[in-house]
N, C-alpha and C positions, 0 to 999 in steps of 0.2 A: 859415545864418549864426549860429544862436543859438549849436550847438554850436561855432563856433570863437571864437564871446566865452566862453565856458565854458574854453574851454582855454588862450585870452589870460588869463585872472583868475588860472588855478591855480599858477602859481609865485609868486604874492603871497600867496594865501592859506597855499600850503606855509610859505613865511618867515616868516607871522604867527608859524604856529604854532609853530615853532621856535623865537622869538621870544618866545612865553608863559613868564612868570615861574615862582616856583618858590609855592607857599603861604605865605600872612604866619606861617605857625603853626608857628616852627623846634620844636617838639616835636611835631611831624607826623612820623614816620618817611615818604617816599618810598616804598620800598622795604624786602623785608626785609634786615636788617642795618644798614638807613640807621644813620648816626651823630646821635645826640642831644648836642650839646655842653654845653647848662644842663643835665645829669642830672647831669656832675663838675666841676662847680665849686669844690665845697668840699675837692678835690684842691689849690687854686690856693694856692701857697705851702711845702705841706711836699714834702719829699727826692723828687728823682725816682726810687727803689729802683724794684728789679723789681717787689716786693710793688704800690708806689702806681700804679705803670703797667699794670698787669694789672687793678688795681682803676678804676684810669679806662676802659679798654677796656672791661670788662665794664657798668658805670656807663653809661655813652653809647649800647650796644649794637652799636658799630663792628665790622667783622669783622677789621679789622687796625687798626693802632699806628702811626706814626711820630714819634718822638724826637726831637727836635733840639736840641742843645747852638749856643753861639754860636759864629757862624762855618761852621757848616752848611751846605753847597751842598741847596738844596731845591727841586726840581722845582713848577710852576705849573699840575701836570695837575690834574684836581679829582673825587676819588671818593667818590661820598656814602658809602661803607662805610669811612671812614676818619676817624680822627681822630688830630689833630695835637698832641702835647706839645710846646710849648717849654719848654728851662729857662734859669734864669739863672746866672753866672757861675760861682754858688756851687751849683749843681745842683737849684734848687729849681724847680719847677713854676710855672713864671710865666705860660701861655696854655695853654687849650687848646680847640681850634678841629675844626673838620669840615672833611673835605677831603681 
């Protein structure tokens, strides 16, 4: 009997853990490559040029970039090696996010 209460439990315990959150300390990298989004903040406002976007990727420590201008179809998959530019109208760097 005991082991089949043992094996009654364990697909709750799986979905806990599953379930466990991420660390409060968003400049925790995860993993290598993780993205760190407060490392380019001070990005937020000027020209999205190549030069500023290469400079945020490398800043963050993301392993790839995604750009997005308004109006942008943007996928909702979420990759901690990535970080997100948005710009605004005028091309300026208005967010930028992990993910």
């Amino acid at each position: 009997m005991p082991r089949i209460r043992t094996l009654a439990i364990l697909p709750a315990v799986l979905w806990l853990a599953a379930c466990a959150g991420h660390p409060t300390d968003p400049a925790a990298p995860l993993v290598p490559g993780a993205c760190n989004a407060e490392a380019a903040q001070a990005w937020i406002g000027k020209p999205a040029t190549d030069a500023n976007l290469d400079a945020v990727r490398a800043a963050t420590g993301a392993r790839s970039l995604r750009a997005l201008k308004p109006g942008d179809a943007m996928t909702m998959d979420y990759r901690a090696d990535r970080v997100n530019v948005v710009q605004d109208a005028n091309g300026a760097i208005e967010k930028i996010s992990c993910g």
